[in-house]
N, C-alpha and C positions, 0 to 999 in steps of 0.2 A: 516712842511716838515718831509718825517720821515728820519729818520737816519736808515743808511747798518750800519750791524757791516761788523769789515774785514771779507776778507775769510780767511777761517780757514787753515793750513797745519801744521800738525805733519812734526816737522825733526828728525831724528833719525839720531847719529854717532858713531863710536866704539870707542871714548872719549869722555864722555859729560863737561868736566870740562874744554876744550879746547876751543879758539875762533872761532867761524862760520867760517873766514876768515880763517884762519889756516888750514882748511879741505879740502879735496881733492875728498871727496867724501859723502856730506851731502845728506840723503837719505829723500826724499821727498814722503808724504803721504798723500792725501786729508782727512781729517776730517770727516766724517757722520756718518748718522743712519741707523745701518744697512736697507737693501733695503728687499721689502716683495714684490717679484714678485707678488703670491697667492692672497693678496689682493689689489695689483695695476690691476692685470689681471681682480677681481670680479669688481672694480671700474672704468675700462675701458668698458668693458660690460655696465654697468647702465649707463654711458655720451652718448655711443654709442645711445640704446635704446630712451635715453631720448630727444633726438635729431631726434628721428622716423626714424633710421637705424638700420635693423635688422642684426641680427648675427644668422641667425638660416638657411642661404644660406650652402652649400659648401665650397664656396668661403669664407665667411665672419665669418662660426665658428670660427675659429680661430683668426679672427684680434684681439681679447680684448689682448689674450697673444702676440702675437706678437707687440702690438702696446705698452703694458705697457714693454718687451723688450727691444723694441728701445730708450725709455724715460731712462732705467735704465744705456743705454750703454753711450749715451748723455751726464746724467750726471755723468758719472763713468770716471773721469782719472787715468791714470794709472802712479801708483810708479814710479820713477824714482831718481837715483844719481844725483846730481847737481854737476857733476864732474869740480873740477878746477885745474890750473897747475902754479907755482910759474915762473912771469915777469922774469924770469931772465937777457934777454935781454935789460930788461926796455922797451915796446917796448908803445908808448908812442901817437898812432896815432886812427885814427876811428876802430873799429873792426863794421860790418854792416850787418846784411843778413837780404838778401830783399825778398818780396815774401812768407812770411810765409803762409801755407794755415791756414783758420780759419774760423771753425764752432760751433756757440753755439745755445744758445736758447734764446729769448729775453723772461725776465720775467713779461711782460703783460698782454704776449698774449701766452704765449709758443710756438711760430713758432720760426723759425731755421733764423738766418742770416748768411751770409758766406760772407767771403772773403778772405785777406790777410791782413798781419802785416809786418811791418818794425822794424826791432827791432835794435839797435845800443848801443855802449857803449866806451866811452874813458879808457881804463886798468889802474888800481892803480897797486898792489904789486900782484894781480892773474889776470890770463885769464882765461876763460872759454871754456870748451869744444864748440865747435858752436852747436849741435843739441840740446841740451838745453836751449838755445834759444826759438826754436818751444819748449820743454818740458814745460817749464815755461808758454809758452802761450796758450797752450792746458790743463795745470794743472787749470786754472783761466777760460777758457774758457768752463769749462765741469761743467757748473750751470747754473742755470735763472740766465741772466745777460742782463745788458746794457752796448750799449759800451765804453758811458765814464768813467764806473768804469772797467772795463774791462781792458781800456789803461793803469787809473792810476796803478791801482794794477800789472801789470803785471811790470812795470816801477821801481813803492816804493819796490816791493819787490828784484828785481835787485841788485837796488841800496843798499838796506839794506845788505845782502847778498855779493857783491862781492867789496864793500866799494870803486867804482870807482871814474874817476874825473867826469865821470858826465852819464847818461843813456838818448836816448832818443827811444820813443814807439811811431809809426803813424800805425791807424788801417785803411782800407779800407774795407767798408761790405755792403750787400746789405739787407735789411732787408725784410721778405715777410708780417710780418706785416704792411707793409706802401705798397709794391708792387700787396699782391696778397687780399689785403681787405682793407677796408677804401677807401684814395684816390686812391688806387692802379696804382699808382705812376711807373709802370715797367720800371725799369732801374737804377732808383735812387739809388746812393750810398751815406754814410755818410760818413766821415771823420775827426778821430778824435785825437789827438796829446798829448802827455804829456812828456815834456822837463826837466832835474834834472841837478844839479851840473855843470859846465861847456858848456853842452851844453846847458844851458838857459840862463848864464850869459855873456858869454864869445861869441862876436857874430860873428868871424868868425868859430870859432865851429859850433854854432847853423846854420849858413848860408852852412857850407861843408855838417853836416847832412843833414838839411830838402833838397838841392840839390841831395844828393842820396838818399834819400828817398820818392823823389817825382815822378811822373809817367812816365814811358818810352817814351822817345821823339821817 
């Protein structure tokens, strides 16, 4: 089986000597190699061609750049603060948002699956800004991926990060590699779950989450 490494992110803070937890505003930056539109664009042309679709229309000069483009935007997430704010209330119950939108690429086939994320978390000593939330899931989501590593990652790294009682991550997505080739399955969604710290042990936790997490009656 082969083994992922993790995904990668740079954090960067204006005290490195200080604890993750501590910080109010850890600046989040994807990892890569630099991107070479010029030779993604010549090597979108040659797939194209080689597939017996010309580029030599009007219409279709252009797609190699546009289409090595689109792939760059894909996988290109954007920086972001991982803004947090000290409990000071203690406040000590579910924090939830539901509905996340969420589009990646599945890395088999590189077609695009989309849907939504639930994302949820019990608060230790910080809270979290909410639109980081989606930040975090579009940060993990902007690579070839699959979506159980997808959930877990978006979940482990929460948790690592804002040291709470417990994280939980439910993805919903429809994938076109199963919908619009192969069995082509139209409609079909997957469904996929990864539950930490209280919300997996603790089972009226885990039973209030997955109840709001679950689909609109």
């Amino acid at each position: 089986m082969t083994q992922h490494p993790p995904a990668a992110a740079h954090i960067a803070t204006d005290a490195p000597d200080a604890p993750k937890s501590a910080h109010a505003g850890l600046h989040v930056v994807h990892d890569s190699t630099e991107t070479d539109l010029v030779a993604a664009e010549l090597a979108a042309g040659q797939f194209l061609r080689a597939l017996g679709i010309s580029t030599e229309s009007e219409s279709t000069r252009g797609t190699p750049g546009r289409m090595a483009r689109a792939y760059a935007e894909l996988f290109s997430p954007r920086p972001f603060a991982l803004t947090t704010f000290p409990n000071d209330e203690g406040y000590d119950e579910l924090v939830l948002a539901r509905d996340i939108p969420l589009r990646s690429v599945c890395e088999h086939h590189l077609l695009p699956f989309v849907g939504t994320a639930h994302i949820g978390y019990l608060p230790g000593r910080r809270i979290l800004g909410l639109s980081k939330l989606a930040r975090v899931l579009e940060h993990f989501a902007c690579r070839p991926q699959v979506q159980e590593r997808l959930t877990k990652q978006v979940a482990d790294w929460l948790h690592a990060q804002l040291d709470p009682q417990g994280v939980g991550v439910v993805i919903q997505a429809e994938h076109t590699c199963m919908t619009l080739r192969g069995v082509q399955a139209i409609g079909t969604t997957t469904t996929t779950s990864t539950l930490l710290g209280l919300l997996r042990t603790d089972a009226r936790s885990r039973s209030e989450f997955l109840a709001l997490a679950g689909p609109p009656r």
